[in-house]
N, C-alpha and C positions, 0 to 999 in steps of 0.2 A: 521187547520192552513195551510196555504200557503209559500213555499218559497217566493216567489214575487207576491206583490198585484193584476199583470197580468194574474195572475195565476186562481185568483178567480172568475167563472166566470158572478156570479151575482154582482159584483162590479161596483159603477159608477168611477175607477181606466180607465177603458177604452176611457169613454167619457170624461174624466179631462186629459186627455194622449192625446187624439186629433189623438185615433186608432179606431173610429167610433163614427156615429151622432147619438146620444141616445135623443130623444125627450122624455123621461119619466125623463130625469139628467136637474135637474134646476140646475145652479152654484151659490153655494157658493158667498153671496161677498167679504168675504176673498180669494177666489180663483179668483174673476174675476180681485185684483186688485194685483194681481200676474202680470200683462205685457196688454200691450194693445191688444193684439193678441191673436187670439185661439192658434197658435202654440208658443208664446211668453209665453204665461200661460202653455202651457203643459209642454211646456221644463223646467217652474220654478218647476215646479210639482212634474217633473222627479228629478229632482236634491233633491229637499225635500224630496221624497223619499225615495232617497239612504244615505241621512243622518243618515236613522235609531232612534233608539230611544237607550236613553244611559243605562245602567243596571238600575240602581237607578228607573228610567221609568219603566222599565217594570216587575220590583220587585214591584213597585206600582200598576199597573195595573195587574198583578197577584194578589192582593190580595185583590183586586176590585171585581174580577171576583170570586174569591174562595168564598168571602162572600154575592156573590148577590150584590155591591153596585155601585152606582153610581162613576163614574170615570170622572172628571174634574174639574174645576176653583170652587172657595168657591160659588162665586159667581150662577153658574150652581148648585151645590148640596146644596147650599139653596134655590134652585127654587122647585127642583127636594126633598127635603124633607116637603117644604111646600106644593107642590101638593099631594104627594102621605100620610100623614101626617104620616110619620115613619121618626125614623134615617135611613143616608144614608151614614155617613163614617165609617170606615173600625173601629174593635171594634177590643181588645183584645178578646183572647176567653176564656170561662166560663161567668158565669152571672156576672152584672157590680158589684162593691163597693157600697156598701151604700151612698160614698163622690162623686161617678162618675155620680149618677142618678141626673136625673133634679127634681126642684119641680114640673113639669109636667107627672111627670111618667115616662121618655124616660132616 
């Protein structure tokens, strides 16, 4: 991990920062519609960044990462459990309940 995303330096943070032209960084269209301007967007960019994430966040995402799972919207982790065809959220640990299993076995 990094103190600051500037930090890392295979990150496309630099080319969304509008701190060099990265031709392999496609944008985002949640990012493009951040300001009409490349430096309009970086500057929203910036600010979003330093908002941070709040504990609750990255108590979640910690335990995404501790168990191998997918980390975002329901909507993404049932794309991302239909494709890979496993569970993909965060499970208590030991083997599930007899009441917790699916009738598909999961």
């Amino acid at each position: 991990m990094v103190e600051r995303p500037e930090h890392h330096h295979w990150s496309s943070v630099h080319a969304n920062l509008a701190l060099c032209t990265d031709p392999l960084v496609t944008p985002h269209t949640g990012f493009l519609k951040m300001g009409d301007t490349r430096l309009v967007r970086a500057d929203a960019y910036r600010t979003w960044l330093k908002q941070g994430v709040s504990d609750d966040e990255l108590i979640a995402m910690r335990r995404h990462l501790q168990q191998e799972r997918a980390f975002g919207s329901t909507r993404f982790q049932a794309m991302v459990e239909k494709t890979l065809g496993r569970p993909v959220n965060v499970r208590r640990p030991g083997r599930p309940s007899r009441a917790e299993i699916k009738p598909d076995g999961t």
